[in-house]
C-alpha positions as CSV (number, residue, x, y, z in Angstrom):
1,X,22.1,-47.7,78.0
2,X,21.8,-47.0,74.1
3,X,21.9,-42.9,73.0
4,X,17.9,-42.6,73.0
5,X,17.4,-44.1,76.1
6,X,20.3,-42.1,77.1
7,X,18.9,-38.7,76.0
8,X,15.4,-39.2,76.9
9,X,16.4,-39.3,80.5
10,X,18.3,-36.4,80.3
11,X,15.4,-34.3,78.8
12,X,13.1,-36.0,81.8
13,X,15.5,-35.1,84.2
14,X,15.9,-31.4,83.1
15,X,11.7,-31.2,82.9
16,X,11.8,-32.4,86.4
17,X,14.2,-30.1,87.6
18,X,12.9,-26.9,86.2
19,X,10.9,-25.0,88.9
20,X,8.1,-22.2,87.5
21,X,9.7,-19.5,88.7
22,X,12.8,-20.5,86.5
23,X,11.1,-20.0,83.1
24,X,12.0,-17.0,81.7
25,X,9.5,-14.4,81.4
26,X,9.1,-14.9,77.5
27,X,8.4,-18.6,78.1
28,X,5.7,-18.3,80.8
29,X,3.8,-15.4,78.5
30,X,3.5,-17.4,75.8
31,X,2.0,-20.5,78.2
32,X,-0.4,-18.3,79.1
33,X,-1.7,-17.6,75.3
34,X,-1.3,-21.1,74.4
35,X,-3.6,-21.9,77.5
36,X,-6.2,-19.2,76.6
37,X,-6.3,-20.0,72.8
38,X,-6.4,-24.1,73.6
39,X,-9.0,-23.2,76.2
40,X,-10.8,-20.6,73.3
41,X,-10.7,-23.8,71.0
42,X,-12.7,-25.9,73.3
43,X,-15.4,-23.3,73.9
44,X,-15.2,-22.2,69.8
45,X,-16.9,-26.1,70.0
46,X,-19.8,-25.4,72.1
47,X,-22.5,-25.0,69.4
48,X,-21.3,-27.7,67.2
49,X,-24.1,-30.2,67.7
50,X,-21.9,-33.6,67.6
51,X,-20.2,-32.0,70.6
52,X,-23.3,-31.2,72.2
53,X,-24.4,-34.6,71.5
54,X,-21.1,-36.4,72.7
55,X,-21.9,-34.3,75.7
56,X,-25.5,-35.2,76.4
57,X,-24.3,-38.3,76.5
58,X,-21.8,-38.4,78.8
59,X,-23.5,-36.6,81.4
60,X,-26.4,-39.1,81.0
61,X,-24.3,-41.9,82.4
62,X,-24.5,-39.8,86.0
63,X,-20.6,-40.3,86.8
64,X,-19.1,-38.3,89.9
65,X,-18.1,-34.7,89.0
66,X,-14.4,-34.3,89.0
67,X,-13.0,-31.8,86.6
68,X,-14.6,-29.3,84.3
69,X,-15.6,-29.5,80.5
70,X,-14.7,-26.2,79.0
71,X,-17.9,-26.0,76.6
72,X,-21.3,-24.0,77.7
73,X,-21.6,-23.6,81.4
74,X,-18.2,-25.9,82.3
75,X,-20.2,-28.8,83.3
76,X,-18.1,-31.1,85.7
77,X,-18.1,-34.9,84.7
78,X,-15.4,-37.9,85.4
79,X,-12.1,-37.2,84.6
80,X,-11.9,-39.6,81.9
81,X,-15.3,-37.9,80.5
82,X,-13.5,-34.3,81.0
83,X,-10.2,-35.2,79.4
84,X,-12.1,-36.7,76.4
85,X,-15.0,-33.9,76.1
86,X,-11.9,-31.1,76.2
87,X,-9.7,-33.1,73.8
88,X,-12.5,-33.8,70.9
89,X,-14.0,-30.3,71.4
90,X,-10.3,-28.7,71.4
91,X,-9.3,-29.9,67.7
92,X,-13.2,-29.6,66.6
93,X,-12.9,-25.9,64.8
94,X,-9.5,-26.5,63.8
95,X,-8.7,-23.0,66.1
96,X,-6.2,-24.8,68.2
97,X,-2.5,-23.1,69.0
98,X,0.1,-25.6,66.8
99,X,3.8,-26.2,66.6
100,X,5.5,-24.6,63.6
101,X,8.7,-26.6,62.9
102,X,6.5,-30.0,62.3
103,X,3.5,-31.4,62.6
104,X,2.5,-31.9,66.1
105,X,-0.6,-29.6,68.4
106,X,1.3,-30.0,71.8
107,X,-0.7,-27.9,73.4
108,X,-3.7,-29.6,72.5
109,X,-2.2,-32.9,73.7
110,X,-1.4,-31.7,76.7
111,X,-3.5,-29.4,77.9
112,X,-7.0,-31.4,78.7
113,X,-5.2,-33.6,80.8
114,X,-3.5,-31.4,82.5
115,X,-6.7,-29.3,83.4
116,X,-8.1,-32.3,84.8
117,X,-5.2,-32.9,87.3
118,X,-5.0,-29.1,87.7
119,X,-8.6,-29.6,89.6
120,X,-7.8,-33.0,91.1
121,X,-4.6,-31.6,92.6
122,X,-5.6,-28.1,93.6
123,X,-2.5,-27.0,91.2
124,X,-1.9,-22.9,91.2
125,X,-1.2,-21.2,87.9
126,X,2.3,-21.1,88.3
127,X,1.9,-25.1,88.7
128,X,-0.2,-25.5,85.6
129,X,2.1,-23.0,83.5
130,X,4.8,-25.0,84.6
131,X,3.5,-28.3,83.2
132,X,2.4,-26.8,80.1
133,X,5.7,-25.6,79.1
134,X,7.5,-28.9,80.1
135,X,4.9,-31.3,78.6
136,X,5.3,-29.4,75.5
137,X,8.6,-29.5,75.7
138,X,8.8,-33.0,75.7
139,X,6.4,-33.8,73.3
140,X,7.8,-31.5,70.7
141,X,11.0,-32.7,70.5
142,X,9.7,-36.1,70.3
143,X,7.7,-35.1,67.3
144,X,11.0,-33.4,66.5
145,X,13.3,-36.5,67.0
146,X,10.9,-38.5,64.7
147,X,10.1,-37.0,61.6
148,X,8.5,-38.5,58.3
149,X,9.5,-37.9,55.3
150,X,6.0,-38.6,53.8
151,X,4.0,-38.6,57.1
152,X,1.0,-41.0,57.0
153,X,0.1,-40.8,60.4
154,X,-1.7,-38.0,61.6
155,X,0.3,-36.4,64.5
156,X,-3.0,-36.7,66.7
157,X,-3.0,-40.3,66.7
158,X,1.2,-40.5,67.2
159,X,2.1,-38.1,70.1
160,X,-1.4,-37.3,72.1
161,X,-0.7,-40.2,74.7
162,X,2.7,-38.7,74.7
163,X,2.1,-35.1,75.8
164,X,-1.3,-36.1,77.9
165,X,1.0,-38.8,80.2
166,X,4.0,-36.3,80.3
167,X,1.3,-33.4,81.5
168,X,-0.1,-36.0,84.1
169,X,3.1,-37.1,85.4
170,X,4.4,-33.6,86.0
171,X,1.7,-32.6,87.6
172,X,2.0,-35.5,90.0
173,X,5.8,-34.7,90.7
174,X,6.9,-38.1,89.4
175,X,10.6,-38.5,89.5
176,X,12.7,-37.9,86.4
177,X,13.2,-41.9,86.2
178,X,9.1,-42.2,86.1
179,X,8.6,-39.2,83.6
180,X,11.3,-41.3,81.2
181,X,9.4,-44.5,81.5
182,X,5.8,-42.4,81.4
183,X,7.0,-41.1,77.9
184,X,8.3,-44.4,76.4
185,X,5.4,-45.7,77.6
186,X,2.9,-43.4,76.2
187,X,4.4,-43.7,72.6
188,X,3.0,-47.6,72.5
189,X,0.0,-46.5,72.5
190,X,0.0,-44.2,69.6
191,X,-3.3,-45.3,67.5
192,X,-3.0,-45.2,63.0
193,X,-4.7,-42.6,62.2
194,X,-4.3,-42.1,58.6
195,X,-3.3,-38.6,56.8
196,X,-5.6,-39.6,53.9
197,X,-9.2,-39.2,56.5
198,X,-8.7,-35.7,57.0
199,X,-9.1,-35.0,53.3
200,X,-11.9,-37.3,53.0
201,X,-13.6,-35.3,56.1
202,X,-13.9,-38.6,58.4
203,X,-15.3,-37.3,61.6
204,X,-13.5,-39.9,63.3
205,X,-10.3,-37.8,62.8
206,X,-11.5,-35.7,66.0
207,X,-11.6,-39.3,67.9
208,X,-7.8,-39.5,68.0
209,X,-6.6,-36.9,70.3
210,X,-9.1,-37.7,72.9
211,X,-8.6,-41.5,72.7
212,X,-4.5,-40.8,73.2
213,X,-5.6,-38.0,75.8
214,X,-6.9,-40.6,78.0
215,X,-4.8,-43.5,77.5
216,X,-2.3,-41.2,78.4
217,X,-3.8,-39.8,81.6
218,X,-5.0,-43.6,82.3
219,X,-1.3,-45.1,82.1
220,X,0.2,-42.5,84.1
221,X,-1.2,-44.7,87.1
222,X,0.2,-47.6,86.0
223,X,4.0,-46.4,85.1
224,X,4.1,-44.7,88.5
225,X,3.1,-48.6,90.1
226,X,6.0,-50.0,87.8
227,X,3.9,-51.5,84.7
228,X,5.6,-49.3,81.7
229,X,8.3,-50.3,78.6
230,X,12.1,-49.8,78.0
231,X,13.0,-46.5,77.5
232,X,14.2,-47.2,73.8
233,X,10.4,-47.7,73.2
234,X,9.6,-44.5,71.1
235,X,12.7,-45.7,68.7
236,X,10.7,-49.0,68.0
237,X,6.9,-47.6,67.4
238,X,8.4,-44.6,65.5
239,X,11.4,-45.5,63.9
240,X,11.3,-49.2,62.8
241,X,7.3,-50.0,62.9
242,X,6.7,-46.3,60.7
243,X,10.1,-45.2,59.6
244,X,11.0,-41.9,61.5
245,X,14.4,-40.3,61.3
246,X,15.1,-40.9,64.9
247,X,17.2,-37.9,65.3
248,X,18.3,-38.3,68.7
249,X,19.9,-35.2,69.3
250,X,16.4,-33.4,69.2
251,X,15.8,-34.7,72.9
252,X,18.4,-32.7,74.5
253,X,20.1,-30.3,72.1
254,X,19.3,-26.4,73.8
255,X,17.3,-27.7,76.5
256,X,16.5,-24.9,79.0
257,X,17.3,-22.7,76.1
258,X,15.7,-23.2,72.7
259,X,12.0,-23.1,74.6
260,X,10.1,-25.3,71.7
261,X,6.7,-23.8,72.9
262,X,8.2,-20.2,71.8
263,X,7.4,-21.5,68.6
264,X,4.0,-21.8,68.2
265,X,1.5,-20.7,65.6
266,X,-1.9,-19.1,66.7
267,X,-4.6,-19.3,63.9
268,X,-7.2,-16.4,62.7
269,X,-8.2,-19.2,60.2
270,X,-10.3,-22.7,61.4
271,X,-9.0,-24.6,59.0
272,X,-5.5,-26.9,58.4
273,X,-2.6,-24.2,59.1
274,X,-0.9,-25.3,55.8
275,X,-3.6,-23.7,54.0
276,X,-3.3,-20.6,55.6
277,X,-1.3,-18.7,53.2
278,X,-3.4,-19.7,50.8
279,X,-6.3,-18.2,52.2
280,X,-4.6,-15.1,53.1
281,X,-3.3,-14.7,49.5
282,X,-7.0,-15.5,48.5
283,X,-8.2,-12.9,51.2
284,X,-6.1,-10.1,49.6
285,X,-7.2,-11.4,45.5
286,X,-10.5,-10.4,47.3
287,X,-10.0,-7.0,48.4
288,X,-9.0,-5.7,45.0
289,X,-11.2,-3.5,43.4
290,X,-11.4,-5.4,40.4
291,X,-12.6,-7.9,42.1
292,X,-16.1,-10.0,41.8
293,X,-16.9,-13.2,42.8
294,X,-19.6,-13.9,40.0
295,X,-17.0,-13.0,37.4
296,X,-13.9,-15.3,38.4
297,X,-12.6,-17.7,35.9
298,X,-9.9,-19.8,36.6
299,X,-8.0,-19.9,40.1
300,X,-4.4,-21.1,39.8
301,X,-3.0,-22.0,43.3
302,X,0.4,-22.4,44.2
303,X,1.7,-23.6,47.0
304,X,3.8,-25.9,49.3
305,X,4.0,-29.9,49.4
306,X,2.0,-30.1,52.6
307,X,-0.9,-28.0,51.2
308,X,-0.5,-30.2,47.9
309,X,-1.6,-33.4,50.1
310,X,-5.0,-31.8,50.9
311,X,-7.1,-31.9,47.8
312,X,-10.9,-32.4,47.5
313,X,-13.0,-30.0,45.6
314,X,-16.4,-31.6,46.7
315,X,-15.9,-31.8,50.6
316,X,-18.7,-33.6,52.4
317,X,-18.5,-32.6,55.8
318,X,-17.0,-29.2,57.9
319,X,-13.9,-31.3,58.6
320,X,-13.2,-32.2,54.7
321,X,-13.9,-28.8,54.1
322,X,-11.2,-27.4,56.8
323,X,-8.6,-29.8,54.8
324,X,-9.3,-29.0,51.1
325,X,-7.3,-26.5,49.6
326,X,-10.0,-26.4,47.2
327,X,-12.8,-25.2,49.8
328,X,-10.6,-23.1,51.9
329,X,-9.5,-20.7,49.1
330,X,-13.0,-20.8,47.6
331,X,-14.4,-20.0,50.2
332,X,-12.4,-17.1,51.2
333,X,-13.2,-15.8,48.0
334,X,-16.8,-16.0,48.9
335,X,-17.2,-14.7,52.3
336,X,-14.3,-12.9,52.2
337,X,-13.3,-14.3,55.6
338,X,-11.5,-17.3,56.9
339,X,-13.0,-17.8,60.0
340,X,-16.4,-20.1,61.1
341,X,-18.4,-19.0,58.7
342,X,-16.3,-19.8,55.6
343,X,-16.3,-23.3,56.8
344,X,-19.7,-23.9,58.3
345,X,-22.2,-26.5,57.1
346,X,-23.8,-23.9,55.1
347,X,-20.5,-23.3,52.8
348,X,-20.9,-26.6,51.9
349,X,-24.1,-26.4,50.4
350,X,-23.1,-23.1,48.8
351,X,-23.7,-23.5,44.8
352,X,-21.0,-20.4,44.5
353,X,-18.6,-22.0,46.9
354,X,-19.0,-25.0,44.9
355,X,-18.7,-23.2,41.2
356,X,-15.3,-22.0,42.9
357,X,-14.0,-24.6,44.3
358,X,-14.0,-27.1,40.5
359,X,-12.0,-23.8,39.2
360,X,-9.0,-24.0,41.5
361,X,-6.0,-25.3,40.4
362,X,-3.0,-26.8,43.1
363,X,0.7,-26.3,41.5
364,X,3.7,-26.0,43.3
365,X,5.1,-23.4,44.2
366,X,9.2,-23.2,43.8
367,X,10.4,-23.2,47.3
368,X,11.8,-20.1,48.8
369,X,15.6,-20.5,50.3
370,X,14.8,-18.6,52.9
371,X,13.3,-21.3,55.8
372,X,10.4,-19.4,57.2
373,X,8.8,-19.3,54.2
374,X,8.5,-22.9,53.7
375,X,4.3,-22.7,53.8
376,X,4.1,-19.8,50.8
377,X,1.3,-19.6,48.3
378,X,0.9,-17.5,46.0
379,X,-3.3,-17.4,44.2
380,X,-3.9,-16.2,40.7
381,X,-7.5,-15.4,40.2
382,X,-8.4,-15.2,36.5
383,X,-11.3,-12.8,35.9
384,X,-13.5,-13.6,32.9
385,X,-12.8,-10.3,31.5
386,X,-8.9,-11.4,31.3
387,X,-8.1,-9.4,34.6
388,X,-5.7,-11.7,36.7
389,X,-5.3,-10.9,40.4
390,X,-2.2,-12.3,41.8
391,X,-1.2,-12.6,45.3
392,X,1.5,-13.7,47.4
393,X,1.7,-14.7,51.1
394,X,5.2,-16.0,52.0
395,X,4.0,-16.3,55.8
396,X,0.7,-16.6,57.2
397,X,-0.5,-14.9,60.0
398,X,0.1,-16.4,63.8
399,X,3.4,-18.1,62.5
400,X,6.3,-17.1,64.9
401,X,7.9,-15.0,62.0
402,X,4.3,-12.6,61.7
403,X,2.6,-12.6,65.4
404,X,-0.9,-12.5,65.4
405,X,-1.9,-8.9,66.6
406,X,-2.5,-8.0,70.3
407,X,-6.1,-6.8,69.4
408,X,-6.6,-9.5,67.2
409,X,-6.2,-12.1,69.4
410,X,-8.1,-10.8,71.7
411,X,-10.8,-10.6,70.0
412,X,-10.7,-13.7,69.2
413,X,-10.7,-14.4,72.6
414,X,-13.6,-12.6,73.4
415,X,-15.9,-14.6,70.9
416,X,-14.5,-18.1,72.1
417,X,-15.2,-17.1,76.1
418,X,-18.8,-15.7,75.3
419,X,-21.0,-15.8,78.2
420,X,-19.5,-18.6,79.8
421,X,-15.8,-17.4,80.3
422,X,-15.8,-13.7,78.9
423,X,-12.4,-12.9,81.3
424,X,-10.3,-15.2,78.7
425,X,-9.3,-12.3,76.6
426,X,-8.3,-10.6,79.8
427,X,-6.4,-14.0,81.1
428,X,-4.3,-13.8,78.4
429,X,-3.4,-10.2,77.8
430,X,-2.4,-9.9,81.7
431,X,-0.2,-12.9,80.8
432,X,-0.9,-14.6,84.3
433,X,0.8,-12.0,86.1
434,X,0.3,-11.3,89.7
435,X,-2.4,-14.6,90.0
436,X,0.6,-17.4,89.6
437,X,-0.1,-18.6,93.5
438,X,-3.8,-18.6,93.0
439,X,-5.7,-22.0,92.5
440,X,-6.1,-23.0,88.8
441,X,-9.9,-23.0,89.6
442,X,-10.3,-20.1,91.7
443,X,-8.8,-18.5,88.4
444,X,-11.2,-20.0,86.4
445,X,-13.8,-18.2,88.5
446,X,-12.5,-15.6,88.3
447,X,-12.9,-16.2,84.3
448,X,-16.1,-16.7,84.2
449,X,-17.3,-13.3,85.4
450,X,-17.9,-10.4,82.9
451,X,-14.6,-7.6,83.4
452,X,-16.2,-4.9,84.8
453,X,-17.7,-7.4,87.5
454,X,-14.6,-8.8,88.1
455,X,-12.5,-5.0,88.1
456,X,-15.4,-4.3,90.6
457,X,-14.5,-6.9,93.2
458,X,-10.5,-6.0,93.2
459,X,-11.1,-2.8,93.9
C-alpha cells in the first residue's frame, strides 16, 4: 500500500473509532456554533428570490417528504431535493462558518447531508455533533494535504462530494475500510469550477456545492455495495490532473489532537472572508470624524494576494459584488456596514457606491512575519480636502486569532432564525449541553418555538 493510501486509512480508522462522548469539550462547543451559523446561513437565504424560486420548483414535482429544508417554514422534500435546497441556500449570503488555514467551507460541505441522514436515521445530537466534527475532520486535512499554489478551482467544486460522502458514511456507521474508499471515491467527482466566475458574479458558482453535496450523499450507497476507486484516488484528481502539493502527512499528523474544526472563522461580513479586513479597515476610515462620503477622493487599498485575485469595480450581480474588493470596501464606506445590506441588489445600483468603487485602488500589502496576520489590509481614504484616513486591520473579526463576540454572534443568530427557528441563538449559546441524547429533530422542534415558550414548557 503506497504512503497516501496508507495514511488515509489511518485517518478513516481514527474517525471511526472516535465515539461523541470522546471529543473534548472544546471540540463539541465549537460543533455546535458551526451547526448553528451553517444552519443561520441557510435561513439568511430565505428571501433571496432565486432560492425561493429553486424552491417552488422542487416542491412542484410532489416528491415524498423525507428531510427538512432549513429556509421559511422547513418544508420537507426528497432527500436529494433537501441536500441540494440546504447546500445552494447555505453558501447563498456568503454567511457561512469557513476553515482558516486554506480554502475549504467544511462545514458547509458537510453539514446538509448530514442533516438529511440525521432525519432518515433518527440520529441524537451527540450523533450529529459527532459526524460534524469527523467529516470536517476529514475533509480539512484533505484540503490541507492538497494545496495550490495558484488555486484555480474553487474549493466548492473540489472537496463538497468529499465532506458530504464522509458525513453520510459516518452517519451510517460504515467501517473504517468503507469511509477510506467513500473518501477516495468522493474526490472523482470533484466538478471545475473555476476561481475566475466568482469575480465575474456567475450565479452558477452557488451550483457547485449542492451538485458535490449530492453526488456525495448519492455514492455513499454505492461504496457501501462495493462500486468505489483505489484509495490513492485523491493523489490522481488533485495532484497530477490539478497539481496539488500532496502533502501526505496532513492526513494523520495530530489526529485526535490538533481538532481542524477548532479553527474555523465565523463571519459578521456576507461577503468573501479575504476581504474582510478590508472592510473592517474601511469600517473604522468610516467612523472618523473627518469623515464624509461625498467628499472622498482616492481609496488606496492594500492588502493580501488572495484579496488581490478579486477585482471588479462594476459588479453585476450580489455574488460579483460579495467578491470584489472594489464593492465590498465601497460599500462599507457607504452604509457604513458590512452586512446584507451593503451587498444587496440595491448597492449595486447605488450611483455613490459606484463613484466609490472606480476610486479604489488594490496594492499589496508587504506581508507581516507573524502567520496570523496573513489576510491584513490596510485602507487609505484620501479626502478631497487633502485629509487621508488610514487604517489597519491585521485580523478580521471571526478569525480563530479575534473570536467573534458572544453577543455578537448571537445576534446574528437571532436575525438568521427569525420566525421560523428563533431558539438558534439559544442552541448555540447552551452549546448542546444537556440535549446530546435527544433526537436531532425533536431538537429542531424544540428550535422553532419562540424562548419564552420553550423556557415555559421545561419548567
Amino acid at each position: 500500500m503506497d504512503a497516501f493510501s496508507a495514511g488515509l486509512l489511518e485517518l478513516a480508522e481514527a474517525c471511526h473509532a472516535t465515539a461523541a462522548n470522546e471529543l473534548p469539550p472544546q471540540v463539541r462547543q465549537r460543533a455546535v456554533r458551526v451547526i448553528s451559523d451553517d444552519v443561520g446561513a441557510i435561513l439568511s437565504a430565505a428571501g433571496e428570490p432565486e432560492i425561493e424560486a429553486a424552491l417552488a420548483a422542487a416542491t412542484k414535482r410532489d416528491g415524498r417528504p423525507e428531510a427538512s429544508v432549513y429556509l421559511t417554514g422547513l418544508p420537507r422534500l426528497t432527500f436529494e431535493d433537501a441536500i441540494y435546497l440546504n447546500s445552494l441556500a447555505g453558501c447563498w449570503c456568503e454567511l457561512d462558518e469557513g476553515y482558516r488555514p486554506v480554502t475549504c467551507h467544511a462545514g458547509l460541505y458537510t453539514l446538509p447531508a448530514l442533516l438529511a441522514e440525521a432525519e432518515r436515521w433518527e440520529l441524537s445530537v451527540d450523533d450529529v455533533v459527532r459526524c460534524l466534527v469527523l467529516s470536517y475532520e476529514i475533509c480539512a486535512r484533505i484540503a490541507e494535504c492538497f494545496r495550490f499554489a495558484t488555486p484555480k478551482v474553487h474549493a466548492h467544486a473540489l472537496f463538497a462530494p468529499i465532506g458530504a460522502m464522509a458525513a453520510t458514511l459516518l452517519a451510517r456507521r460504515a467501517p473504517a475500510l468503507t469511509l477510506a474508499q467513500g473518501i477516495a471515491t468522493a474526490a472523482t467527482l470533484a466538478s471545475i469550477g473555476p476561481r475566475v466566475h466568482l469575480a465575474r458574479g456567475y450565479l452558477s458558482r452557488n451550483l457547485w456545492s449542492a451538485t458535490g453535496a449530492v453526488a456525495g450523499w448519492q455514492a455513499a450507497g454505492m461504496v457501501e455495495i462495493g462500486i468505489h476507486a483505489g484509495q490513492e484516488a485523491p493523489l490522481d484528481v488533485f495532484g497530477d490532473l490539478l497539481g496539488g502539493a500532496g502533502r501526505t502527512e496532513a492526513l494523520t499528523e495530530g489526529l485526535r489532537e490538533d481538532w481542524a474544526i477548532c479553527k474555523g472563522y465565523h463571519k459578521l461580513y456576507a461577503c468573501c472572508q479575504h476581504g474582510h479586513s478590508a472592510v473592517e479597515a474601511a469600517l473604522a476610515c468610516a467612523t472618523d470624524p473627518a469623515f464624509e462620503v461625498n467628499k472622498v477622493g482616492d481609496i488606496e487599498v492594500q492588502s493580501h494576494p488572495l484579496a488581490l485575485g478579486l477585482s471588479n469595480p462594476r459588479p453585476q450581480t450580489i455574488l460579483g459584488a460579495k467578491f470584489s474588493m472594489e464593492h465590498m470596501v465601497a460599500a462599507a464606506l457607504r452604509y457604513e456596514e458590512g452586512g446584507q445590506t451593503a451587498f444587496s441588489s440595491a448597492s449595486l445600483d447605488d450611483p455613490v457606491v459606484a463613484r466609490l468603487r472606480e476610486r479604489v485602488q488594490l496594492r499589496p500589502i508587504s506581508p507581516p512575519k507573524d502567520p496570523r496576520f496573513d489576510r491584513a489590509s490596510r485602507v487609505i481614504v484620501h479626502l478631497e480636502d487633502g485629509v487621508a484616513l488610514d487604517q489597519t486591520c491585521l485580523v478580521s473579526t471571526g478569525s480563530p486569532d479575534r473570536p467573534v463576540s458572544e453577543a455578537a454572534f448571537a445576534d446574528k443568530l437571532r436575525k438568521a432564525g427569525g420566525d421560523t427557528l428563533p431558539g438558534l441563538a439559544g442552541f448555540a449559546e447552551a452549546g448542546g449541553a444537556g440535549i446530546g441524547q435527544l433526537a436531532w429533530r425533536a431538537v429542531v422542534e424544540e428550535m422553532r418555538r419562540p424562548p419564552t415558550q420553550a423556557a415555559a414548557s421545561e419548567a
